[in-house]
DRENVEXGU-533293 format. One record per atom (N, C-alpha, C): residue number from 1; y, x, z. Coordinates in pm, whole numbers, plus 50000, padded with zeros to 5 digits. Each point is the difference from the previous one (the first is absolute). Layout:
N
 seq     v     u     w
 NUM     Y     X     Z
...
END
This chain:
341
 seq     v     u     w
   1 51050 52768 51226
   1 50145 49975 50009
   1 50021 49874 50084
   2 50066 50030 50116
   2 50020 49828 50091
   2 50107 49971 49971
   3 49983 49893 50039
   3 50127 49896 50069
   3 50125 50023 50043
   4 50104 49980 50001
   4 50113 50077 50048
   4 50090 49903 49997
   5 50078 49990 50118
   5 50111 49893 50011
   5 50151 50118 49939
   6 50079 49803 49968
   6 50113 50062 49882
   6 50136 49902 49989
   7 50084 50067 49990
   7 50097 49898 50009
   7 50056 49968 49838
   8 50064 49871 50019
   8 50048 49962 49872
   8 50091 49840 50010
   9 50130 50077 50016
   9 50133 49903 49981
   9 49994 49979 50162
  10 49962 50112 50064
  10 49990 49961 50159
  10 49900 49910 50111
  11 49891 50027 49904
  11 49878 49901 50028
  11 49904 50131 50002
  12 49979 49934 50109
  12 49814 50111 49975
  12 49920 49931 50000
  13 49902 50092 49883
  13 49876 49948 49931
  13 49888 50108 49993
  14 49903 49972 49882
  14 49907 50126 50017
  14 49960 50038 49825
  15 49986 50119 50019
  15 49965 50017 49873
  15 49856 50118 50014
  16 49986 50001 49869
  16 49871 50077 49971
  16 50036 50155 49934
  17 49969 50079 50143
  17 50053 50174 49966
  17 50146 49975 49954
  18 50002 50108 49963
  18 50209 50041 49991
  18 50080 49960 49862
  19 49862 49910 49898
  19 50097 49992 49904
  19 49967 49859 49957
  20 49945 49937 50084
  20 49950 49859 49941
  20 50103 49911 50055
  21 50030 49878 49934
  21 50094 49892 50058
  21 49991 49910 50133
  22 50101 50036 50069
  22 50054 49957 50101
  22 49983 49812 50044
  23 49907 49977 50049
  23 50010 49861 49953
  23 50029 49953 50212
  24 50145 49925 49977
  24 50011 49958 50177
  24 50001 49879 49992
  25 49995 49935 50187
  25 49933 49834 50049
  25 49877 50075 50079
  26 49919 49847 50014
  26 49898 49986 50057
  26 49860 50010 49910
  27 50091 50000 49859
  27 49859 50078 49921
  27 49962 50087 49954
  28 50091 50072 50014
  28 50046 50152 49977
  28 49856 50069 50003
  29 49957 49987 50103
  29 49865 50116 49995
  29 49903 49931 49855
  30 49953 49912 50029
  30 49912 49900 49928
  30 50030 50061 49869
  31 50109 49994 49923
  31 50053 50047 49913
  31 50019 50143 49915
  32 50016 50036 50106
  32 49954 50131 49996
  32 49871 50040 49961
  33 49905 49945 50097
  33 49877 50041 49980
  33 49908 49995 49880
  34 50091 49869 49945
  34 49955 49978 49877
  34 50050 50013 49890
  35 50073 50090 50021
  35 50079 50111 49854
  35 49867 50150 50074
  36 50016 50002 50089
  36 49915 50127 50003
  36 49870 49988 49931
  37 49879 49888 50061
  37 49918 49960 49892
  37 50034 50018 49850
  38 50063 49915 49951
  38 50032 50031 49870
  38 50044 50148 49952
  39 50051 50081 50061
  39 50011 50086 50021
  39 49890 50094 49938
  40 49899 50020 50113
  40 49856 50046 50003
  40 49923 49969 49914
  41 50008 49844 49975
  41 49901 49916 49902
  41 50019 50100 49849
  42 50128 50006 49923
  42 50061 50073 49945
  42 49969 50139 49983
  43 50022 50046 50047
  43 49941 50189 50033
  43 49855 50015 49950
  44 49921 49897 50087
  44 49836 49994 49967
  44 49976 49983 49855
  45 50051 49926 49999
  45 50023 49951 49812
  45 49990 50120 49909
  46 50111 50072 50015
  46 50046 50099 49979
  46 49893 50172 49948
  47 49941 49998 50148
  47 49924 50102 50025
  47 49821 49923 50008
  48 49997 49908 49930
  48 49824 49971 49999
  48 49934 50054 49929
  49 49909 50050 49981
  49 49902 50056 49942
  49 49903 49910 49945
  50 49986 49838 49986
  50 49927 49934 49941
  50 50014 50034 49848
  51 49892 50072 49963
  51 49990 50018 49798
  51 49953 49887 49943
  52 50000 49839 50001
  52 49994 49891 49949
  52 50093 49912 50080
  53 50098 49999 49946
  53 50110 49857 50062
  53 49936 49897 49965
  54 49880 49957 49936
  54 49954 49912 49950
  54 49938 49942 50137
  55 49955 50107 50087
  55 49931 49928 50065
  55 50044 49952 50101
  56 50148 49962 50062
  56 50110 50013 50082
  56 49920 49800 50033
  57 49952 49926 49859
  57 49975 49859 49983
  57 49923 50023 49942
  58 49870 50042 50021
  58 49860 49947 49884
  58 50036 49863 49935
  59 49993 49892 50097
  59 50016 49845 49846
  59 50122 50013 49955
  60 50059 50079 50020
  60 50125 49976 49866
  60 50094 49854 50024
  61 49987 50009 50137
  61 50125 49847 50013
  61 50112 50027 50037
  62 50079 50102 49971
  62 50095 50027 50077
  62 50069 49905 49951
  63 50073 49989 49856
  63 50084 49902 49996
  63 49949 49839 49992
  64 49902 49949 50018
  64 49982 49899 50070
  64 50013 49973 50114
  65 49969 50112 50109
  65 50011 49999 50134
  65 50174 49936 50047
  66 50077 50105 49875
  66 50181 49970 50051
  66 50008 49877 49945
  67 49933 49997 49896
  67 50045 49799 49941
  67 49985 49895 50112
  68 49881 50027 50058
  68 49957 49924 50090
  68 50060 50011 50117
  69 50100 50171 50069
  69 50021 50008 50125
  69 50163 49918 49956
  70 50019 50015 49890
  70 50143 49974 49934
  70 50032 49824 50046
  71 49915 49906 49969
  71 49992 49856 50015
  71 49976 50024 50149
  72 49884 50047 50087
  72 50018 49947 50135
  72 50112 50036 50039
  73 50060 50099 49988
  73 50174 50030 50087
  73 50079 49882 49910
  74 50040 49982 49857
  74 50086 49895 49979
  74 49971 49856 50075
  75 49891 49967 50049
  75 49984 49891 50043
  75 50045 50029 50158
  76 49967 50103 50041
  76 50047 50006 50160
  76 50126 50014 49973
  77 50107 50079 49910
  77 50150 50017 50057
  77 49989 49824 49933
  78 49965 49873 49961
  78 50047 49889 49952
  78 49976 49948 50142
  79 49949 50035 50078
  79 49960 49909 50144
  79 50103 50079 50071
  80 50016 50109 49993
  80 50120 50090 50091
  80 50101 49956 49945
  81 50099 49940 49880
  81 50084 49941 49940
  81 50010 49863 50082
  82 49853 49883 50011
  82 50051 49909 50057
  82 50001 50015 50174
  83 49929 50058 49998
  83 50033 50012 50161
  83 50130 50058 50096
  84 50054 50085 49909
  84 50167 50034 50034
  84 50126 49912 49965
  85 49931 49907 49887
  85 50132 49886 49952
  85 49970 49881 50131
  86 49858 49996 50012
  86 50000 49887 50139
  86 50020 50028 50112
  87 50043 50144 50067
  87 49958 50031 50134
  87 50149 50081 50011
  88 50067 50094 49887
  88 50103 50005 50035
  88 50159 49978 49956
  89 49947 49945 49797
  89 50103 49962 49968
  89 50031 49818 50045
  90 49899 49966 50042
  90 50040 49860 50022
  90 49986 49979 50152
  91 49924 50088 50053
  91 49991 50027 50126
  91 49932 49859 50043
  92 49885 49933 49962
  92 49950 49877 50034
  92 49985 49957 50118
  93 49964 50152 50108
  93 49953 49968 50155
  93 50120 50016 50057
  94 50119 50017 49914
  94 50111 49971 50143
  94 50068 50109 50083
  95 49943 50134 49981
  95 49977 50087 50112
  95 50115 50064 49993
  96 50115 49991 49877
  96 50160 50029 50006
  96 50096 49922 50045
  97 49956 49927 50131
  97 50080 49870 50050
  97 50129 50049 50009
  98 50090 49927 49968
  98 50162 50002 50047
  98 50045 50115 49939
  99 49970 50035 49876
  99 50068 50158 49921
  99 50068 49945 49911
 100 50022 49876 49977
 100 50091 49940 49919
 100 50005 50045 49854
 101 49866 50067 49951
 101 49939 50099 49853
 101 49952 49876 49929
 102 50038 49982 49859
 102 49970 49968 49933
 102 49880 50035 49966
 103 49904 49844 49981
 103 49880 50037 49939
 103 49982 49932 49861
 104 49905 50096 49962
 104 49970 49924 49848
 104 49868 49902 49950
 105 50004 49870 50005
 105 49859 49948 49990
 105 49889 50081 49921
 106 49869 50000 49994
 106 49943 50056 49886
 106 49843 49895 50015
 107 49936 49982 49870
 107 49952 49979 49992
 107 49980 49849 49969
 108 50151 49916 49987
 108 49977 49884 50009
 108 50044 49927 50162
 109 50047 50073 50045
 109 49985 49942 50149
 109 50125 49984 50061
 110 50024 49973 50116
 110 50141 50016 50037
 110 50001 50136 50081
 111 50147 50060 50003
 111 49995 50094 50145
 111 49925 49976 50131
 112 49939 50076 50051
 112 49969 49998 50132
 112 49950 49869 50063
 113 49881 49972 49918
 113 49891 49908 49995
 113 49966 49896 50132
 114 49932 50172 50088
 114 49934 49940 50112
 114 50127 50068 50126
 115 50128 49958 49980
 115 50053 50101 50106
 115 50018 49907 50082
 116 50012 49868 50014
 116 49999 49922 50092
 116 49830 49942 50082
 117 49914 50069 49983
 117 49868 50018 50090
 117 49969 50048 50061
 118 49926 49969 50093
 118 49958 50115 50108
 118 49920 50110 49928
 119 49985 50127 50086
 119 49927 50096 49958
 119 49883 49983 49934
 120 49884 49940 50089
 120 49896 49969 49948
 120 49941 49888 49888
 121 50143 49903 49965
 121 49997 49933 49896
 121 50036 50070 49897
 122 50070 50131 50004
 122 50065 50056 49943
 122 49907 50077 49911
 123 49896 50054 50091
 123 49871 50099 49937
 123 49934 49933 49961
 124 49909 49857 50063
 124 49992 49912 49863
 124 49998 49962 49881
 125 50146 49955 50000
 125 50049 50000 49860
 125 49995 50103 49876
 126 50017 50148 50085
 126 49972 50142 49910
 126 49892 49987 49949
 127 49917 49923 50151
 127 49825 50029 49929
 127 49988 49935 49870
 128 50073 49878 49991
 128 49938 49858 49900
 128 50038 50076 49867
 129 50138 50084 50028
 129 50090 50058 49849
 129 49910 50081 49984
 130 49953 50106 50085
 130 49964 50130 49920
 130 49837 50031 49964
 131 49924 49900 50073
 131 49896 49999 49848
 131 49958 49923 49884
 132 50077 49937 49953
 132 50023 49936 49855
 132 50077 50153 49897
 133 50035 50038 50112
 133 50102 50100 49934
 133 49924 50116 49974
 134 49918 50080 50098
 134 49965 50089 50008
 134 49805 50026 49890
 135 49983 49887 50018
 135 49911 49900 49909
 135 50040 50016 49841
 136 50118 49955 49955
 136 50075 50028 49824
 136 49981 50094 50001
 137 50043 50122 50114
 137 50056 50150 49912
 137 49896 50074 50023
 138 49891 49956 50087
 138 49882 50093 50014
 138 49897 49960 49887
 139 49988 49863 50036
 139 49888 49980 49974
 139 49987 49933 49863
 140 50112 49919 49938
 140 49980 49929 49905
 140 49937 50029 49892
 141 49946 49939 49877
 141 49969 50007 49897
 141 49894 50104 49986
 142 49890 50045 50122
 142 49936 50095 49995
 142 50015 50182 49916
 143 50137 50036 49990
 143 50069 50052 49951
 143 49897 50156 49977
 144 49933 50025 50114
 144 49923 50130 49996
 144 49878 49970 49858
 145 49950 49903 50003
 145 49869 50018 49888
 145 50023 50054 49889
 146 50131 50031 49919
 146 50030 50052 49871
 146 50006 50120 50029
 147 49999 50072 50115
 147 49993 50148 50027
 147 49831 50003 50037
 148 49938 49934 50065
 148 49876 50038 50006
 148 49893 49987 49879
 149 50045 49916 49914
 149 49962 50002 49871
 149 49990 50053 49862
 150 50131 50093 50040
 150 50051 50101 49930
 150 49909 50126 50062
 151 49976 50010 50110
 151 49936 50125 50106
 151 49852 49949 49906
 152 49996 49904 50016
 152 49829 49985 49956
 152 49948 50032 49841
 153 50110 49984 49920
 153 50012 50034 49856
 153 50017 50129 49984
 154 50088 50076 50040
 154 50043 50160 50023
 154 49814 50089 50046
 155 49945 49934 50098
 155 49873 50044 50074
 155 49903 50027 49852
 156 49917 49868 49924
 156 49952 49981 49943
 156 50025 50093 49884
 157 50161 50032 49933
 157 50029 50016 49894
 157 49965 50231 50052
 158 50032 50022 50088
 158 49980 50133 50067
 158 49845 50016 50015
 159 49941 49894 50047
 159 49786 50033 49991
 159 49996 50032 49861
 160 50074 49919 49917
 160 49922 50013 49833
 160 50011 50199 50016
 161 50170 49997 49986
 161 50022 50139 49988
 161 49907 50092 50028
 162 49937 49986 50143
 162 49945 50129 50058
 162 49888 50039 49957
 163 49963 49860 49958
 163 49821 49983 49960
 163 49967 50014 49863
 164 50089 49991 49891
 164 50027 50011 49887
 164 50055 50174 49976
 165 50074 50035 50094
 165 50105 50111 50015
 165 50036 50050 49862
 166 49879 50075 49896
 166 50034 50080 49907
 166 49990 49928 49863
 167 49917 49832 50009
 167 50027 49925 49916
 167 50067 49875 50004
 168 50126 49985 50061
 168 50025 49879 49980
 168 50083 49943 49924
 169 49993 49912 49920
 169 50002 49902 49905
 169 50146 49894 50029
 170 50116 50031 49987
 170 50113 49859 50019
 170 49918 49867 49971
 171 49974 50020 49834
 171 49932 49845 49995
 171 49864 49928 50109
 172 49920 50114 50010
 172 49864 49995 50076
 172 50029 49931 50143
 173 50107 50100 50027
 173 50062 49932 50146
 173 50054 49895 50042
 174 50077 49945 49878
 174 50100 49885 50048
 174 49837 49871 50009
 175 49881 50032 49861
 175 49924 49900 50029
 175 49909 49973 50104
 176 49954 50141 50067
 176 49927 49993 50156
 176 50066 49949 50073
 177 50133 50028 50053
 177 50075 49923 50075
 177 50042 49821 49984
 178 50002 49941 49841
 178 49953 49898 49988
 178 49872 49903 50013
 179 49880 50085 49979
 179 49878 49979 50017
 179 49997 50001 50181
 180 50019 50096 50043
 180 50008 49998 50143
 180 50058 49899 50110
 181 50117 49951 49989
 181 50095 49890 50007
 181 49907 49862 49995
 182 49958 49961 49878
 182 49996 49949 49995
 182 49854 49946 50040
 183 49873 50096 49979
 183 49845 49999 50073
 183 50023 50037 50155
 184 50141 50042 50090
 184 49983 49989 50132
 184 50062 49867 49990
 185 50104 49919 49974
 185 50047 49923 50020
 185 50135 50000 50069
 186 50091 50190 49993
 186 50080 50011 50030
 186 50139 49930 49945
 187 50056 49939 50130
 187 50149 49954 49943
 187 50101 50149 49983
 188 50057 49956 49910
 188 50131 50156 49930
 188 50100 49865 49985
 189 50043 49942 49874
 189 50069 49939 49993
 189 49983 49831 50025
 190 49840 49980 49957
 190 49992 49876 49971
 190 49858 49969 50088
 191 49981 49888 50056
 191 49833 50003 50084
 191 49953 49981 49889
 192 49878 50063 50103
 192 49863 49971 49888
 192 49872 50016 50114
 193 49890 49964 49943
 193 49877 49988 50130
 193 49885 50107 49872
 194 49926 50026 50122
 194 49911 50112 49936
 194 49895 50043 50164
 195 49863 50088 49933
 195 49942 50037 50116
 195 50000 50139 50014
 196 49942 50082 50063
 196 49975 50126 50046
 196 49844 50014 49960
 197 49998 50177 49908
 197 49887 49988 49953
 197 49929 50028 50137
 198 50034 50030 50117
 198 49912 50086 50066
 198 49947 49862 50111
 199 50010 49872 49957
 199 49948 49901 50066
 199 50027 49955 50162
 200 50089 50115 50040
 200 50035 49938 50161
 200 50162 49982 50023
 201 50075 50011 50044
 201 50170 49968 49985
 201 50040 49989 49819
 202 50057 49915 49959
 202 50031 50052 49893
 202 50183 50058 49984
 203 50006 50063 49917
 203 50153 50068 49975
 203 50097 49871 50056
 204 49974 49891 49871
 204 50123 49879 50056
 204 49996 49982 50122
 205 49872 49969 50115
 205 49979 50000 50125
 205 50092 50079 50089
 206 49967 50150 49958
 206 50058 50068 50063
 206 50201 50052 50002
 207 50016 49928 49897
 207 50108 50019 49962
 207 50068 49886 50076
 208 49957 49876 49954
 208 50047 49900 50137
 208 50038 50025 50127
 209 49857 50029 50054
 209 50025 50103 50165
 209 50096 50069 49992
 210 50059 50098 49903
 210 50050 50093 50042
 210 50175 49958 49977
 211 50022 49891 49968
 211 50106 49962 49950
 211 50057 49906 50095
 212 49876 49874 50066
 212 49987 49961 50109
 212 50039 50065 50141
 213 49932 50139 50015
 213 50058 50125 50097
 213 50082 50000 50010
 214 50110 50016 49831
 214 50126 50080 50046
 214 50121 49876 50018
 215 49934 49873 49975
 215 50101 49911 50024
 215 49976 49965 50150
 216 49891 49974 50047
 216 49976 50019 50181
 216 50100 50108 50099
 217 49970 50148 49863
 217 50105 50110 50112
 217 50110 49935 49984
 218 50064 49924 49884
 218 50132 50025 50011
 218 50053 49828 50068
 219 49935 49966 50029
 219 49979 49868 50071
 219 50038 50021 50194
 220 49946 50115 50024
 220 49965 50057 50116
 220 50130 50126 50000
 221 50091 50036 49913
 221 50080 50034 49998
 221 50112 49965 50059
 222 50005 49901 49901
 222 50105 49873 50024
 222 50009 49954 50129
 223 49837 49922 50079
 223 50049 49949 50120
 223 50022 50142 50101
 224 49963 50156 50009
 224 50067 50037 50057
 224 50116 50053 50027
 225 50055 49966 49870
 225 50150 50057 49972
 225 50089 49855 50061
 226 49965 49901 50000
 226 50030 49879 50067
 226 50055 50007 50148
 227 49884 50042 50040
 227 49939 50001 50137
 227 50134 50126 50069
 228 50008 50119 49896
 228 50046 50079 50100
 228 50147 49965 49963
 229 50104 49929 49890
 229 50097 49965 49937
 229 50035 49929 50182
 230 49909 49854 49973
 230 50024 49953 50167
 230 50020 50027 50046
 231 49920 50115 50074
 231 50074 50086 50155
 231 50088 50044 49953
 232 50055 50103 49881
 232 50102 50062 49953
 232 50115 49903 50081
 233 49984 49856 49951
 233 50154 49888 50055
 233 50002 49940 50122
 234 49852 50008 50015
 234 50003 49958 50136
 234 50061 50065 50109
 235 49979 50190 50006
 235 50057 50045 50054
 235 50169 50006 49999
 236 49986 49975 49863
 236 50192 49992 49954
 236 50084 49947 50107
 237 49910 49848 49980
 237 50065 49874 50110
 237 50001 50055 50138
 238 49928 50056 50050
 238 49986 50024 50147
 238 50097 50137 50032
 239 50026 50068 49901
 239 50069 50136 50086
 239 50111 49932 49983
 240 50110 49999 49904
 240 50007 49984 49863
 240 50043 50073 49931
 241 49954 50018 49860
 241 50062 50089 49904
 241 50118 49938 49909
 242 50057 50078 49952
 242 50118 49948 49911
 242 49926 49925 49867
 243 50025 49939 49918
 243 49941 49960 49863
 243 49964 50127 49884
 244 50102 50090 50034
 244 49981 50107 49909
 244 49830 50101 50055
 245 50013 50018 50122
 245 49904 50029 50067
 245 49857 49927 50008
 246 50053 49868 49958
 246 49834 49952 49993
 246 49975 50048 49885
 247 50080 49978 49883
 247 49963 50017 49841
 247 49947 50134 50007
 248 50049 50084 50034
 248 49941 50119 50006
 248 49875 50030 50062
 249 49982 49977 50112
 249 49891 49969 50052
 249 49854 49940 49950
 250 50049 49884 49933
 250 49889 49916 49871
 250 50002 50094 49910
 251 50084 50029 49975
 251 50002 50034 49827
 251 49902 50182 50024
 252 50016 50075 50130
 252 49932 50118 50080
 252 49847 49951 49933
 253 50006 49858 50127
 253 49840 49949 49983
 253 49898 49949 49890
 254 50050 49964 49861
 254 50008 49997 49868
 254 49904 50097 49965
 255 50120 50109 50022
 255 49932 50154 49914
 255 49845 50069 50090
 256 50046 49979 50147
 256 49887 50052 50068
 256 49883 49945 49979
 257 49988 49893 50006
 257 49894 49909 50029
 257 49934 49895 49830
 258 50110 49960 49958
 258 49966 49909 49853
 258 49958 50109 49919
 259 50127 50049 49984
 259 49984 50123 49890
 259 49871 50080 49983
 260 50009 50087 50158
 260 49934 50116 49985
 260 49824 49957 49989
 261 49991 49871 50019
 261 49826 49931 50016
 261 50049 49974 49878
 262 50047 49952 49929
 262 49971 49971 49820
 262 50033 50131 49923
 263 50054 50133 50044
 263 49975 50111 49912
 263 49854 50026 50008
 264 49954 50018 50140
 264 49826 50029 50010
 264 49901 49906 49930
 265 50027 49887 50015
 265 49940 49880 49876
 265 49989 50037 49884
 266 50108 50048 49989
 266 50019 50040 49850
 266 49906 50118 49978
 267 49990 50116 50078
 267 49887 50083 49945
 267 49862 49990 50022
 268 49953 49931 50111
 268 49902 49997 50002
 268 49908 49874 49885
 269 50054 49895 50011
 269 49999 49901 49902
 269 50001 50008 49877
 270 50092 50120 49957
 270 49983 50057 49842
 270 49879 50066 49969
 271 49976 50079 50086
 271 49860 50153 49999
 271 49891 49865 50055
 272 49995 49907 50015
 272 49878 49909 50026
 272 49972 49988 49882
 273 50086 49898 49908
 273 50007 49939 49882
 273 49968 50128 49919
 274 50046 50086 49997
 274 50013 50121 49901
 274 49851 50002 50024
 275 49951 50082 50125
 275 49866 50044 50021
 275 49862 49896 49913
 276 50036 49852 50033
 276 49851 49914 49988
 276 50039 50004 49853
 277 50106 49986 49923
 277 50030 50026 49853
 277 49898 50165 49931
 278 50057 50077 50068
 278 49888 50159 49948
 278 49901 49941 49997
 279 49879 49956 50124
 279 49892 49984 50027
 279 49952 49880 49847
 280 50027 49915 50058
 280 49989 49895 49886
 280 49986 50046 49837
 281 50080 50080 49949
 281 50041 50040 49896
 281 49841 50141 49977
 282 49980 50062 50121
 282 49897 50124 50010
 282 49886 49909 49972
 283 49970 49892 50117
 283 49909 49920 49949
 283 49959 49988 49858
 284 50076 49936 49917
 284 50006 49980 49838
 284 49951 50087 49924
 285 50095 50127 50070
 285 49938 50093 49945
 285 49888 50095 50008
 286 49874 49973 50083
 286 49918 50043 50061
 286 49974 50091 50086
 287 50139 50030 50017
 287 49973 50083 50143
 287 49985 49947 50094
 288 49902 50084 50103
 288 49918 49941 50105
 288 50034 50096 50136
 289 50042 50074 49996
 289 50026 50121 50124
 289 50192 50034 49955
 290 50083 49951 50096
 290 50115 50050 49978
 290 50037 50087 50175
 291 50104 50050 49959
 291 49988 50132 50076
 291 50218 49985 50071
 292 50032 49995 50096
 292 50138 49988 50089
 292 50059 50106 49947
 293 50119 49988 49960
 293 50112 50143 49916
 293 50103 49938 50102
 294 50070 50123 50065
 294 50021 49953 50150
 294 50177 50019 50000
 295 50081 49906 50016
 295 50178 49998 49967
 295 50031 50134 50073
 296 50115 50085 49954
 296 50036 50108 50064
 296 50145 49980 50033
 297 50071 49999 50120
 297 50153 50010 50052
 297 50084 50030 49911
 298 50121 49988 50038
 298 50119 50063 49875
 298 50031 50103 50090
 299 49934 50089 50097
 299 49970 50125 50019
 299 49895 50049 49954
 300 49919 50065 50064
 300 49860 50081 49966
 300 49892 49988 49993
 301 49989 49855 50082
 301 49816 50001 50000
 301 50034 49831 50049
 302 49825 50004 49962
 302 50011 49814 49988
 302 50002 49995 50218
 303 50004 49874 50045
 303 49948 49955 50091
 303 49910 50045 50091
 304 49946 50020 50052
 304 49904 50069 50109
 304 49875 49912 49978
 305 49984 49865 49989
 305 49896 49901 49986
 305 50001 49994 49844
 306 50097 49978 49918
 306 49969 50016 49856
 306 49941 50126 49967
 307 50041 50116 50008
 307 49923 50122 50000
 307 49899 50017 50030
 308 49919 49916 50133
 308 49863 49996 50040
 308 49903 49935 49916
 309 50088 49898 49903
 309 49916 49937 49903
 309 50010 50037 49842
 310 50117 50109 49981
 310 49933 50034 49876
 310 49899 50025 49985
 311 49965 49961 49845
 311 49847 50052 49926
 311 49909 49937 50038
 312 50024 49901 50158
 312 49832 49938 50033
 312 49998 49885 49885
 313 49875 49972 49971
 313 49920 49927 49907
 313 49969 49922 50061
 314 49954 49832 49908
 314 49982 49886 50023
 314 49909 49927 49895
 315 49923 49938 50037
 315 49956 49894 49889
 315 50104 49908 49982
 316 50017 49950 49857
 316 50049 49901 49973
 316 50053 49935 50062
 317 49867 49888 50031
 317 49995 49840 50058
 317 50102 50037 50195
 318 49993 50151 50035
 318 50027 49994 50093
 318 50129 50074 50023
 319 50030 50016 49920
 319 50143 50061 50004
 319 50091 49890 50002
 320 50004 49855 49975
 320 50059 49882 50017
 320 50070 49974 50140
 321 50139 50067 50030
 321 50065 49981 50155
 321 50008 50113 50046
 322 49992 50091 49972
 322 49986 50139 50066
 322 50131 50044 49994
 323 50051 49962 49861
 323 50132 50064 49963
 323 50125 49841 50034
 324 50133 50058 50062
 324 50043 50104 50051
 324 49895 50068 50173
 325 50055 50124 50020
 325 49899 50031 50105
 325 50136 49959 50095
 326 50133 50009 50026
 326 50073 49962 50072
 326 50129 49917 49931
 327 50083 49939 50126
 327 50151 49950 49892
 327 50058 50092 49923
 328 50050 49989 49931
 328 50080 50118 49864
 328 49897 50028 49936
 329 49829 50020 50020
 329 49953 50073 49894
 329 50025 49995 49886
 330 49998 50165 49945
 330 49963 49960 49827
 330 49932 50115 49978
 331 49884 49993 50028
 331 49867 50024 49982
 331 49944 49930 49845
 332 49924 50062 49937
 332 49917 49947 49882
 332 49873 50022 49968
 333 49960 49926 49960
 333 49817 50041 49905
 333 50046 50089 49905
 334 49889 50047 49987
 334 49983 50086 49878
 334 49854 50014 49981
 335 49908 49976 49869
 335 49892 49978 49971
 335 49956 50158 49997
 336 49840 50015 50062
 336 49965 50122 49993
 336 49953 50065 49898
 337 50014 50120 49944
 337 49995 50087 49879
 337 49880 49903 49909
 338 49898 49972 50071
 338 49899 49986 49886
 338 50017 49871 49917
 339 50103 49934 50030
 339 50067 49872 49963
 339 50094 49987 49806
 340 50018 50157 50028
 340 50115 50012 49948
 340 49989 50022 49859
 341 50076 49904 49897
 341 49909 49980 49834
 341 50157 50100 49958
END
């Protein structure tokens, strides 16, 4: 079913086949296209033939995944909030000269800050504001570790399951997972130090690194969401755009660029934590050979590269990093049959 241009209130636009909504402008197609996706996405749903929805997420994070995708978007629309009160309700750079529009200070500041500077003092000054700023709402208070910690507790508490499968014990469990915790030296709520029985990285070690990682990605986030915010105004100044037009523009570059690198953070970073949590926990429990149970689409079949690795087998000690096999994975261990009490 294509594409089809359409009118509406005397505007032409485009819509998807003869009964989908009419959406006109310059985004009209864009829009379109992505009601048609949804569309399709939908239908597939519909007509799949997967006989375990279970396996749609082997680790079972879905609703951690949204907790976690839930906070990185509230923190980006809080940077898209200040970046439209500085750029077009207060209009700081000036760029509505002589419209005689009321502006509204925000933030503590006066109207239209830097409107008496030149251009390039002008971008400057953006620079000095917007990473202190972009710094709070990204980065502060290391905000991701209570989701990767949670991923790492969820991991551990799912090895007992599989490996236990037909006997497991509420009480038995809650104390392996205490015993465990506390002989790796995993932080959950409170630090604590501990070694690794297997004598080379230990759990706390590795948990550091991996926590270390995800504050580096999101470190490296930040300065490129910086970086491209800049040109975003820089170019402003030079064509020029209206104030409403820059905000939009930033607030565009937000979602593309901040956002969409901290939704992928978010999964791959979880299925890390999740993954060295199984292993760790298999460890304990003496399994020695665990075996890739491979994520399948919310269509029909997993991945083309995840699919290549169901079922392959691993030792232990070397299955450490393997998982995720790409960004988004959610791929899992699963201990092999002869494991299984």
């Amino acid at each position: 079913m294509p594409l089809k241009r359409c009118q509406v209130k005397g505007k032409s636009g485009w819509r998807w086949g003869d009964a989908g909504k009419c959406y006109p402008g310059p985004s009209g197609r864009s829009k379109a296209l992505r009601q048609a996706r949804a569309i399709q996405a939908s239908q597939a749903r519909m007509t799949s033939n997967i006989t375990n929805p279970l396996r749609l997420d082997p680790t079972r994070l879905t609703t951690l995944r949204r907790s976690f995708a839930a906070e990185a978007k509230r923190r980006c629309a809080l940077l898209r909030k200040d970046l439209w009160g500085l750029l077009v309700t207060e209009d700081a750079l000036g760029l509505n000269q002589g419209s005689g529009s009321r502006t509204r200070p925000v933030l503590g500041s006066s109207a239209g800050r830097w409107r008496s500077l030149d251009l390039v003092d002008k971008l400057t000054a953006f620079a000095q504001w917007l990473t202190p700023v972009v710094s709070q709402r990204l980065l502060q208070g290391d905000w991701w570790l209570k989701f990767l910690r949670r991923g790492y507790g969820s991991g551990t508490s799912r090895a007992y399951d599989k490996v236990r499968k037909s006997n497991v014990n509420k009480q038995g469990k809650v104390e392996f997972l205490r015993l465990l915790f506390s002989k790796r030296g995993i932080i959950t709520n409170a630090s604590s130090t501990g070694a690794d029985s297997r004598g080379s990285i230990s759990s706390s070690e590795r948990q550091g690194l991996r926590e270390r990682r995800a504050r580096n990605d999101a470190e490296g986030i930040a300065g490129y969401l910086e970086q491209r915010l800049l040109r975003t105004v820089a170019e402003a100044l030079a064509t020029p755009l209206s104030p409403r037009q820059l905000g939009l523009a930033a607030s565009a570059t937000v979602t593309s660029v901040g956002q969409a690198r901290l939704l992928a953070l978010v999964n791959s970073e979880l299925t890390s934590s999740y993954a060295d949590a199984t292993l760790d926990a298999y460890d304990e429990l003496g399994v020695q050979t665990v075996a890739i149970e491979a994520e399948w689409s919310a269509l029909t079949a997993a991945c083309s590269f995840c699919s290549s690795q169901d079922g392959e087998e691993y030792a232990l000690e070397d299955a450490y990093g393997v998982l995720p096999l790409h960004p988004g994975c959610r791929c899992d261990w699963v201990p092999v049959d002869r494991y299984l009490v």
